[in-house]
N, C-alpha and C positions, 0 to 999 in steps of 0.2 A: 504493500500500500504506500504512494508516495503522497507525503502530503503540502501545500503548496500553499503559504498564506499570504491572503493581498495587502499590502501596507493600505495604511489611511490617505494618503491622498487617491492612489489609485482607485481605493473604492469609493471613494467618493467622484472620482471623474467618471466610474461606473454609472453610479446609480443615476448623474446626470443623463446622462445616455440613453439609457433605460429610461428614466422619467420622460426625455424627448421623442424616443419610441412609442410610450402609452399614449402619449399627445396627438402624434401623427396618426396612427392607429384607428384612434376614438373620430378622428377628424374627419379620416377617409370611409368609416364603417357606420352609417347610420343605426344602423340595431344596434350598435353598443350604446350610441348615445341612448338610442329607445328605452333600454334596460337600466340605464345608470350605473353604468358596470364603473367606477372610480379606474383614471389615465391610469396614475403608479401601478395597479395592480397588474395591467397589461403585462407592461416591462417587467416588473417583478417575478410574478409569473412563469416570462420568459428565460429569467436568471435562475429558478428553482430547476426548471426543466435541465437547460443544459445544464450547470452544478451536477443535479441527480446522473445524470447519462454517464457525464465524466466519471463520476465514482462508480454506480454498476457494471460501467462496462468494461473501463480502460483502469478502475483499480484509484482514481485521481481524487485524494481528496482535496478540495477548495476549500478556505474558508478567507472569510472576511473581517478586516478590520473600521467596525461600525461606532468608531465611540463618537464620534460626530452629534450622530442621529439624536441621542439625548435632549443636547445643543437646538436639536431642530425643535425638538417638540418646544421647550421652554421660549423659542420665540412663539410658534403658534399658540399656543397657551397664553402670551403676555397679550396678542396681536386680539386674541377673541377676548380678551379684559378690555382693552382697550377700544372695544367696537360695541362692548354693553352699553346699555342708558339704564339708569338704575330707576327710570320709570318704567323700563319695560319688566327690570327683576322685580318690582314691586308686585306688575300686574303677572307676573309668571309663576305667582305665589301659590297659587292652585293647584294647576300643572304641574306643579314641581313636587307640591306634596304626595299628590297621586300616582304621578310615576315612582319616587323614592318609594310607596307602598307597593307600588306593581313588581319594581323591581325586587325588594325585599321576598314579596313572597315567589320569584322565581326562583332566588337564589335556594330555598326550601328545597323547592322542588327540583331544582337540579344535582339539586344533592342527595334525593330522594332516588332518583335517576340512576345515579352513578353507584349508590348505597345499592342499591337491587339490582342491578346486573353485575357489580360485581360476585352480589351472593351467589345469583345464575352461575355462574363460571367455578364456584368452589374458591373465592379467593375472601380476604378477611375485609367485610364488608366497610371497611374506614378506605382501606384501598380503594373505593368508588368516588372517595370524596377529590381525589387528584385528577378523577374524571370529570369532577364537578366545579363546585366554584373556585376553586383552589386556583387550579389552572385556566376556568374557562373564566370568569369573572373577573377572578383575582389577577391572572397574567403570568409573566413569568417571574417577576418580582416576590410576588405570592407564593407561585409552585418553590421556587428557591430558597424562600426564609421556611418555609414548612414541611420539605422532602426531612430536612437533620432531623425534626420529629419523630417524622412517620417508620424512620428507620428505626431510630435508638428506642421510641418508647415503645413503640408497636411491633415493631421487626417486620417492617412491610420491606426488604431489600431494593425492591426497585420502583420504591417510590415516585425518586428522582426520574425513574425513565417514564414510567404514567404519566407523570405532572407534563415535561417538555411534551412527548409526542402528541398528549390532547391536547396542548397550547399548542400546537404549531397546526393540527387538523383543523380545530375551532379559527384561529387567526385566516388563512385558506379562505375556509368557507364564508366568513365574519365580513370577507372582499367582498363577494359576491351575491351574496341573498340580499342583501339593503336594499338594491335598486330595484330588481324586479318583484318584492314588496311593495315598494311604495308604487312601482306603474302598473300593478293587481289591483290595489288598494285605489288607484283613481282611477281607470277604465269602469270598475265594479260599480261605485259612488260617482258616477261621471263628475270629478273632482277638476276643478281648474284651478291653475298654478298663479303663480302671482310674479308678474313679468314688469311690472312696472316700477316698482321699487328696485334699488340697486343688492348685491348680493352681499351677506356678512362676510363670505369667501370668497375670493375668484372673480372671475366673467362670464358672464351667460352668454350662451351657444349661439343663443338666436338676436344678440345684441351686437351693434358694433362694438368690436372693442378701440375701450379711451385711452388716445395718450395720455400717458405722464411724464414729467419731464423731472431730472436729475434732482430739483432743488423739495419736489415734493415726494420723490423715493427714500433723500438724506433725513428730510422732516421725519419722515415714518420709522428706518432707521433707528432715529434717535431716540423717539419715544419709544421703541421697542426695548430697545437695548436699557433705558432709566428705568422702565418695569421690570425688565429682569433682574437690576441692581437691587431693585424694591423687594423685589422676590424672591431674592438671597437672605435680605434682611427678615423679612418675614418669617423665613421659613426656622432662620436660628432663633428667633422670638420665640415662634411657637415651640421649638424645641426646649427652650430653657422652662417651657410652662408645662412641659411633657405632653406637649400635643402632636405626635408625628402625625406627618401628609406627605404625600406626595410634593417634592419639589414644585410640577408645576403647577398644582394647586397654588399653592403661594405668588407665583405668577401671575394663574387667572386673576386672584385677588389684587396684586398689586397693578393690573392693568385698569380692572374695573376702577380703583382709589384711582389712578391716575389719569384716567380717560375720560372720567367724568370733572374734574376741576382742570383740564387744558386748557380748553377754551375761554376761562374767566381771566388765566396770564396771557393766552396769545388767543387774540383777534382769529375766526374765522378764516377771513378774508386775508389770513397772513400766512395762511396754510391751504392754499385751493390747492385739490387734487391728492393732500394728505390722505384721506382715508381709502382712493384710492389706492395708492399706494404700500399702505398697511395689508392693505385682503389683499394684492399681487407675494406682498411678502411671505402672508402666512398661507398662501395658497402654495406657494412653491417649498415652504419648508416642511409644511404637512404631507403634501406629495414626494420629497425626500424620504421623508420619515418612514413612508409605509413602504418604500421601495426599498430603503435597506432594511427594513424589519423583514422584509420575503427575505431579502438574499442573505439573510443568516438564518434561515431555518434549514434544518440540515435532515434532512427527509429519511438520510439513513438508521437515523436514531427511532422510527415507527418499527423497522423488522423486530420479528420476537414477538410482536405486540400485538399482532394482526388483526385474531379470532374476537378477542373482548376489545378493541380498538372500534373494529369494523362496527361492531353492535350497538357500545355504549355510545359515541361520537353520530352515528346515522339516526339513533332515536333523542340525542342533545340535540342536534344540528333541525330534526321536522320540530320538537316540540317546540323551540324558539319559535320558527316561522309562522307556528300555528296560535302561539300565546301570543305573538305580534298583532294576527290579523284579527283574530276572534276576539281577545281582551284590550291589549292596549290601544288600537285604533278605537274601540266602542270608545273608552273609557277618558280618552284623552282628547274625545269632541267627533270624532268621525268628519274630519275637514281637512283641509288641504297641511294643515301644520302636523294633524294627526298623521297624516299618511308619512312626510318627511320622519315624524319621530321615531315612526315604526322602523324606516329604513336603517335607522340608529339602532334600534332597539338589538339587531341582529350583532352590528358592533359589542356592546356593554355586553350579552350575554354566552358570546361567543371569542368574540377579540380582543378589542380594550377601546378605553378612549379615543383614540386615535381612528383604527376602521369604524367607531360609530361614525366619528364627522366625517372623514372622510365619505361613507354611504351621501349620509344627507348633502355633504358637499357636491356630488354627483348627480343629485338629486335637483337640486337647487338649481347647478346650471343648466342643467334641461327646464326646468318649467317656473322657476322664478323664486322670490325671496321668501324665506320661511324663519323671522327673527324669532318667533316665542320658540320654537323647537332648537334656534341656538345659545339661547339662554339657557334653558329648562336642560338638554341630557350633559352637556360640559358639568354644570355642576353638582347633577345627581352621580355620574360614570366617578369624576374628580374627588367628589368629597364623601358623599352620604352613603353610596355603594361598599368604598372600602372599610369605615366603621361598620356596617351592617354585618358584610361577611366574614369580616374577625370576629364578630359576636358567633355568628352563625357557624362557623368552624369549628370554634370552641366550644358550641353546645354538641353539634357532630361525633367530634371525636370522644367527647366524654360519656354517652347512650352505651 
């Protein structure tokens, strides 16, 4: 087995690459646009496959050096703080509660899931749970701080290998179910998009796209990069108060504090084209993001796995799709922001943060702006998901 790893720059002129493949792709293919299949994933995609080929067949393993990626999310993070109006999180107050309930009780259930086919199989039913929120919710930061458990207290040996291979199946999938959710969910409800307003992310498909010129990219830029200062500070704040979060939680919030008092030090009109500028920004570093997130999934780590993989993951992967369209579309208004949430919805319970928006991002540029839906799952996926499923783990594992 020769193994071959790619320094950090190169993968990173990679994932450019790739990211301008998924673009050209989606551009020339109308059914992709139709579906909302999200650009990165194309290309990404495309880096799993070959990767895979290389090692099954010629013996090659690849692997990539992605510490960047982090970097990237912490600006999209600071970039959707910064694009909040804290009138809209007021009126998001709703929503917000009802999906943190929706979500809570999938996480139950998913764990419920992963608890009963592991029994099926003859294995010790905690072992389900690495098929469950652990990895599918939780991430891979999750399956990571939780595998040392599962082994020492429980003597689950390949915890570790459960946890990555359903993270990396659920991530996969997490790309691709969002979009063709949300255009099921509006053909069915003859749903219309909202095309007139500008995007929280990105450029819509069917809009010209706006110049921006250099002095309103550096504006964005800056304000970027001051929340992620802010978002440093935050985060060791909350640390000395023993509140751990996620890094770019601290972000979000430090973008929202800052994006909402900008404009009372700088004039409007001293900043035309800034917030374009910010969604070009955070469009491109999110679309980064999920494109090196594919090309570190390392596909050969599912053999060995197959039988209870194939099972547990195909009955995770319907019941999400089906909890989206039956429960959380009803329940979160049955309308055009609903259908974008659902597309997310397959994100949070399948991927992470990131594939949610991503989906709705996809979603958005085909048929137009959906702000309560990017209010609402950033900070339920961000903040209120990962307390819930620490709670949730720990009642789990102790039954």
């Amino acid at each position: 087995m020769e193994s071959v790893v790619a320094g950090g720059f190169f993968s990173f002129t990679l994932a450019i690459s790739l990211l301008f493949i998924g673009k050209l792709t989606l551009a020339k293919y109308a059914f992709l646009r139709t579906y909302s299949i999200p650009e990165p994933v194309i290309g990404g995609f495309m880096c799993v496959a070959i990767v895979a080929a290389l090692y099954f067949i010629f013996g090659i393993k690849i692997t990539f050096d992605v510490q960047v990626r982090d970097m990237l999310l912490l600006y999209f993070f600071a970039a959707m703080g910064l694009n909040a109006d804290i009138k809209s999180l007021i009126n998001g107050g709703k929503p917000l509660l009802i999906l943190v309930a929706l979500a809570a009780v999938y996480i139950f259930l998913q764990n419920g899931i992963g608890m009963t086919v592991a029994s099926a199989f003859g294995m010790d039913p905690r072992a389900g749970l690495m098929s469950g929120s652990v990895s599918l919710i939780g991430g891979v930061g999750t399956t990571l701080a939780w595998a040392p458990t599962f082994v020492e207290k429980y003597g689950i040996e390949n915890a570790m290998e459960l946890g990555i291979a359903s993270n990396t199946i659920g991530l996969i999938f997490a790309c691709v179910v969002g979009g063709p959710i949300a255009n099921y969910l509006m053909k069915k409800n003859s749903l219309e998009g909202n095309l007139q307003e500008d995007l929280d992310i990105g450029q819509s498909y069917s809009k010209p796209h706006e110049m921006v010129d250099s002095y309103s990219l550096l504006f964005a830029w800056l304000r970027l990069n001051l929340a992620i200062m802010l978002g440093y500070g935050l985060d060791q704040l909350l640390g000395q108060t023993g509140i751990e979060l996620p890094l770019f939680v601290s972000c979000l919030m430090a973008g929202i504090i800052i994006g909402n008092r900008t404009y009372k030090i700088l004039p409007r009109q001293h900043v035309e084209g800034g917030d374009r500028g910010l969604s070009l920004i955070s469009d491109i570093c999110l679309g980064m993001f999920i494109v090196m997130a594919l090309m570190d999934l390392k596909v050969w780590e599912l053999s060995g796995l197959v039988g209870y993989l194939s099972v547990v993951m195909s009955i995770q992967i319907v019941v999400s799709v089906l909890f989206a369209v039956f429960v959380v579309f009803r329940l979160m208004g049955k309308d055009y922001e609903a259908s974008v949430i659902c597309s997310g919805f397959g994100g949070i319970t399948l991927g992470s943060t990131a594939t949610a928006i991503a989906n709705m991002t996809a979603v958005t540029k085909q048929n137009g702006a959906a702000h309560k839906a990017f209010i609402v799952v950033p900070l339920v996926c961000g903040f209120f998901v990962d307390i819930i499923n620490a709670l949730a783990i720990n009642f789990f594992v102790s039954l």
